[in-house]
C-alpha positions in Angstrom: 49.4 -190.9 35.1 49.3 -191.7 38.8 51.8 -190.9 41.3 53.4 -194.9 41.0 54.2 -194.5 37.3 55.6 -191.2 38.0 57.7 -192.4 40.3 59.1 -195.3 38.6 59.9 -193.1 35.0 61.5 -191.0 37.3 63.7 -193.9 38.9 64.7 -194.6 35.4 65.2 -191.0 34.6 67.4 -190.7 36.9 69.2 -193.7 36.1 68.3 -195.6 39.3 67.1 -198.4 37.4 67.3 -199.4 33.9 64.0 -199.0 31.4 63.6 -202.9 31.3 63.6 -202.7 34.8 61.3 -200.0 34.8 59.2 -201.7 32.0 58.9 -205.0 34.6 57.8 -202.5 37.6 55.2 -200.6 35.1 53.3 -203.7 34.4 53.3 -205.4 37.7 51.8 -202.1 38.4 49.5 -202.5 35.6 48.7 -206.0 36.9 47.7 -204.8 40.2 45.5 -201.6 38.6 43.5 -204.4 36.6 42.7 -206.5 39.5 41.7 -203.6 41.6 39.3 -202.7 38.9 37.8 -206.1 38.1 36.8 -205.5 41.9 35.5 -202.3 41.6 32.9 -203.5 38.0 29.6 -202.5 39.1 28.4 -205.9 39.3 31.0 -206.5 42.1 30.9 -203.6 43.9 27.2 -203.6 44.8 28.4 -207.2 46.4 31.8 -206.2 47.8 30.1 -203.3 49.5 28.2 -205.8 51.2 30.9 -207.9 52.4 33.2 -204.7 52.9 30.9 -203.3 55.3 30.8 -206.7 57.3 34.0 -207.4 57.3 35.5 -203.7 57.5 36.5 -203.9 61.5 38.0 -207.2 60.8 40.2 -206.0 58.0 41.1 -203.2 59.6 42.4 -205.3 62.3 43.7 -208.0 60.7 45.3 -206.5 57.1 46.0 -203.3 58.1 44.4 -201.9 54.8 40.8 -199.9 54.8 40.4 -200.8 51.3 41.9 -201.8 47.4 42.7 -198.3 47.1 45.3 -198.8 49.5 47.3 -200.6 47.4 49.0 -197.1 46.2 50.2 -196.8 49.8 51.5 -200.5 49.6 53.5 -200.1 46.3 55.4 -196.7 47.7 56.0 -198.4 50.9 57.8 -201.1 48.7 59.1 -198.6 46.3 60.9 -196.6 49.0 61.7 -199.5 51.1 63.6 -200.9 47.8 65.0 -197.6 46.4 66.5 -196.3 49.2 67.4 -199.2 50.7 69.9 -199.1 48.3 72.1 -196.5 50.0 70.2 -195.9 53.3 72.1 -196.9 56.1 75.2 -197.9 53.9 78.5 -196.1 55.3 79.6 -194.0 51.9 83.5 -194.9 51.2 85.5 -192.1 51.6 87.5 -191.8 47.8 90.1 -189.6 50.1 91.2 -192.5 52.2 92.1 -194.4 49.3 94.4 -192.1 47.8 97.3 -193.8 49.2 95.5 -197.5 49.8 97.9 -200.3 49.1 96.9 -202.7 46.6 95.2 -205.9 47.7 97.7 -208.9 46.9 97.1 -212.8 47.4 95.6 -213.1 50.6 95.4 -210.9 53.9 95.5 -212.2 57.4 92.0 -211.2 59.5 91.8 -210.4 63.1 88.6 -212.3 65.1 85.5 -210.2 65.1 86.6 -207.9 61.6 84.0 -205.7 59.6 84.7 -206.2 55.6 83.0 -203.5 53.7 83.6 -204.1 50.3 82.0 -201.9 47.5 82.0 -201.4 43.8 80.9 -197.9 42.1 79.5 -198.4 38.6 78.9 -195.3 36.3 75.5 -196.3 34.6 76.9 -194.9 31.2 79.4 -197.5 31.3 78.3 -201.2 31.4 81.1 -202.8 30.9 82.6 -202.5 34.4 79.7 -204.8 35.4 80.6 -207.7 37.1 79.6 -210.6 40.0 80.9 -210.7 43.3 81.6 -213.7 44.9 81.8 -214.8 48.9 83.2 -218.1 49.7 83.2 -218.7 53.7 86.4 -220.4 54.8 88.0 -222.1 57.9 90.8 -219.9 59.5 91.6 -216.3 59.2 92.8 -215.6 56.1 91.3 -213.5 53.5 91.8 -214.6 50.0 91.3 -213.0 46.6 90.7 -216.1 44.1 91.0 -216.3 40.2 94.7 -215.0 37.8 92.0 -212.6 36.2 90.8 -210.5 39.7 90.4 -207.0 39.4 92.8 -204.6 41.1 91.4 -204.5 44.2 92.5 -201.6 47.2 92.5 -202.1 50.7 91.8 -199.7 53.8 92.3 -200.1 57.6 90.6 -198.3 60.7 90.8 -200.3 63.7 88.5 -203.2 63.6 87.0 -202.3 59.8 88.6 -203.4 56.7 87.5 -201.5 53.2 87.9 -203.3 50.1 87.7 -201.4 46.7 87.8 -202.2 43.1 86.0 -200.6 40.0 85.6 -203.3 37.7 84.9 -207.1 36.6 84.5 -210.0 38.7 86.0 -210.4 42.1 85.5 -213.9 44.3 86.9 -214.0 47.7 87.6 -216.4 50.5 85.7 -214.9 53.8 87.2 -216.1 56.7 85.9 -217.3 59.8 87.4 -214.2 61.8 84.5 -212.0 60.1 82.4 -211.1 62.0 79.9 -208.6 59.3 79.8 -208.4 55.7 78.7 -205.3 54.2 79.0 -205.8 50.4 77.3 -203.3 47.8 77.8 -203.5 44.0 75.7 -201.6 41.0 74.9 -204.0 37.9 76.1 -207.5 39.0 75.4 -210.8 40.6 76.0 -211.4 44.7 77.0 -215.1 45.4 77.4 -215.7 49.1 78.5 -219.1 49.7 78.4 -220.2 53.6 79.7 -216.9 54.6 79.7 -217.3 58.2 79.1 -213.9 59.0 76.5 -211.1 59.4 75.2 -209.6 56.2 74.1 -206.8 54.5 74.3 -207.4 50.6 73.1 -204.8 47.9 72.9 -204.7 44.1 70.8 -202.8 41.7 69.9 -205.0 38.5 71.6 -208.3 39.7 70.5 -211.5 41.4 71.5 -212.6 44.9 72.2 -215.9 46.0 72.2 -216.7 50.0 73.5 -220.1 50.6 73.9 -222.0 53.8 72.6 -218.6 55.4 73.7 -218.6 58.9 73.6 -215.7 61.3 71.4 -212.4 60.3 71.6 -210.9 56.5 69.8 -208.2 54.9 69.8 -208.5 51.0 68.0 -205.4 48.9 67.8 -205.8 44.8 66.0 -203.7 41.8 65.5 -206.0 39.1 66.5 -209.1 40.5 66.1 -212.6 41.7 66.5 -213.7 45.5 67.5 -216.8 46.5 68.3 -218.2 50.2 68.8 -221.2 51.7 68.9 -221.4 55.7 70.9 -223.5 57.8 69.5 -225.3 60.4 71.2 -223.0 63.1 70.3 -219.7 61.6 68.8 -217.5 64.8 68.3 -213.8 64.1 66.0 -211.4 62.2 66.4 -211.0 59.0 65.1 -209.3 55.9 65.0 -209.5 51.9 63.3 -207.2 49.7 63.6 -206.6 45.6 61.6 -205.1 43.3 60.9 -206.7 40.0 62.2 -210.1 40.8 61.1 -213.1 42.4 62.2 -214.7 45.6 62.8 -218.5 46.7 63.9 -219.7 50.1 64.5 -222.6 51.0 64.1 -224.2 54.8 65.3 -227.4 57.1 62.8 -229.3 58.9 64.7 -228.2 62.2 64.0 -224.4 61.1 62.8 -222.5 63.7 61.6 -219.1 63.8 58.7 -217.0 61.7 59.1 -215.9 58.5 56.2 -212.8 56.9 56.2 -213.1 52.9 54.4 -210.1 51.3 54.2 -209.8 47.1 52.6 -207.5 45.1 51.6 -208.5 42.0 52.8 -212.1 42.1 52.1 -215.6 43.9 52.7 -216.8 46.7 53.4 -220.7 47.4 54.1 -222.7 50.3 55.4 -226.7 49.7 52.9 -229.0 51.2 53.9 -230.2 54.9 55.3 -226.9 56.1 53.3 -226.2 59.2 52.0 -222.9 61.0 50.7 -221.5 57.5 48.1 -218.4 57.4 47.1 -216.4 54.5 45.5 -213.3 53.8 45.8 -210.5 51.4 43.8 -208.5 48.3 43.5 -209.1 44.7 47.1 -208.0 43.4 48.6 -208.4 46.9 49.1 -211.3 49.0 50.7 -211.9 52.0 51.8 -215.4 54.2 52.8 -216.4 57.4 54.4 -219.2 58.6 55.0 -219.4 62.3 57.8 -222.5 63.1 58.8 -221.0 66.5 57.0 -224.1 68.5 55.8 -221.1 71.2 59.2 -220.0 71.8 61.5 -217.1 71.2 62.5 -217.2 67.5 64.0 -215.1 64.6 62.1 -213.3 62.1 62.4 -213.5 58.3 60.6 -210.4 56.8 60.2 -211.0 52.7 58.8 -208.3 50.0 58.5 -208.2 46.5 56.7 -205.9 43.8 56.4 -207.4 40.5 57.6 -210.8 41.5 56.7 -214.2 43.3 57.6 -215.8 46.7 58.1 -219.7 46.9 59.1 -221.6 50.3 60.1 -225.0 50.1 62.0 -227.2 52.7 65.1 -229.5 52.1 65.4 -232.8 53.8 67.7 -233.6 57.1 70.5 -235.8 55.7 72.5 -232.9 54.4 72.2 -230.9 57.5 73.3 -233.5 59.6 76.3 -233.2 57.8 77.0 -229.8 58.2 76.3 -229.8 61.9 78.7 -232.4 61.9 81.4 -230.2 60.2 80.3 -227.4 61.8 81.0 -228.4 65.5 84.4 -230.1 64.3 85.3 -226.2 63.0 84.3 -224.4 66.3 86.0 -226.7 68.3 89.0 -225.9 66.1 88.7 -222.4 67.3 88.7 -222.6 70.8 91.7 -224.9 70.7 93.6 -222.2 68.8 92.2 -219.8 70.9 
């Protein structure tokens, strides 16, 4: 058994991931084991060693990988990049300063610039406090639990930082425009972010996450799970998705500008025809793109990793973001007049 599978049973073991998830990881593993071998037939090593030895200086430089048997090193990269990601660098909620929360009810009025950390525990033995978490972003500055069937949901203050709580079900909120960063983590359920004009950093383990109208920087980190992001025509800083097991879409403007890495791992990548600045490179069972819309200036980066999944990046026409520029100004001027 190599050190891969071992890690993965033991991601399951420790209930880190469920065994379907698992199951998906183990044969996108499997997937990228065959491929290295087919390369590695007699036949085709006697010819690869010819070409490897050419090209080995070049690879070097260009790839960053001496060899196939690098791949190893690539999936653990991914594996702890995903993994811990999870909880790395995610501010633990303190159970003690909840003990006498008050309980979240209707809607709460949010000062300019406030950091919402909202977070959901779910005990793996328990699946039926799984549930989705929805972000609508709003005019204004109030902050808004939707739906007659919300959880009970707690709320904490410390200065500029506002913790939200709640253990179970759905829960859809109204993010105001007074937000200035999202921090949202939930364990078995569905992230919808819905023009959330806000920074981001959006976790799940065995859920989907859906990034629309993506405008200002967002990290999103899944186990088992789809990605899918659509940018606004504005967005301008770095940014980064990762998941394991799951696929990833995104979806660009014309006006896009920045450069945006896409790395997979036992998947495809494709590009829609027309979208400029393309390169391509990568091994059998790992592939990597890059796509380079910053037109020689300073731009944003979009990093993107999978394991076990594909990568498709298409691009949407203009009509609909002249529109939303459109709306867009009209709201900011609203906030300086108020201001």
């Amino acid at each position: 058994m190599s050190e891969e599978q071992r890690e993965i049973l033991q991601m399951v073991s420790d209930g880190k991931i469920s065994a379907d998830d698992g199951a998906q990881l183990l044969e996108a593993l499997k997937k990228g084991e065959e491929k290295r071998r087919e390369m590695e037939s007699p036949a085709r090593r006697v010819k690869e060693k010819k070409r490897q030895i050419r090209e080995h200086k070049k690879m070097v430089h260009i790839n960053g990988l001496d060899s196939m048997r690098d791949i190893g090193r690539m999936v653990r990269g991914i594996v702890r990049d995903s993994v811990s990601g999870i909880d790395d660098e995610f501010e633990e909620i303190d159970e003690d300063m909840f003990e006498n929360a008050e309980q979240l009810e209707g809607s709460l009025d949010l000062e300019e610039g406030t950091e919402l950390v909202l977070k959901r525990r779910v005990h793996r033995h328990n699946r039926n406090s799984e549930g989705d978490l929805i972000l609508n972003g709003v005019e204004g500055s109030t902050l808004e639990v939707l739906g007659e069937d919300s959880p009970d949901v707690r709320i904490y203050r410390d200065n500029g930082t506002v913790y939200l709580k709640w253990d179970k079900g759905d829960l859809s909120l109204n993010i105001p425009e007074t937000v200035e960063n999202v921090r949202a983590k939930i364990l078995g359920g569905n992230i919808i972010l819905n023009g959330v004009n806000a920074a981001t950093d959006i976790r799940t383990m065995g859920g989907d996450i859906n990034l629309s109208e993506a405008s200002k920087a967002f990290r999103a980190k899944t186990m088992g799970g789809n990605i899918l992001i659509n940018l606004t025509d504005d967005w301008d800083e770095d940014s980064r998705v990762i998941t394991m097991g799951g696929n990833i879409a995104l979806s660009i403007c014309e006006s896009t500008k920045g450069s945006i890495s896409a790395k997979t791992m036992g998947g495809e990548i494709t590009v829609q025809e027309g979208i400029s600045g393309l390169t391509e490179s990568g091994h059998p069972g790992s592939s990597r793109v890059n796509i380079d819309l910053s037109g020689g200036e300073d731009a944003p980066e979009l990093r993107i990793k999978t394991m076990g999944g594909n990568i498709s990046v298409t691009m949407f026409g203009t009509e609909s973001v002249e529109e939303n520029n459109v709306e867009k100004k009209s709201r900011r001027k609203k906030r300086k007049e108020k201001k």
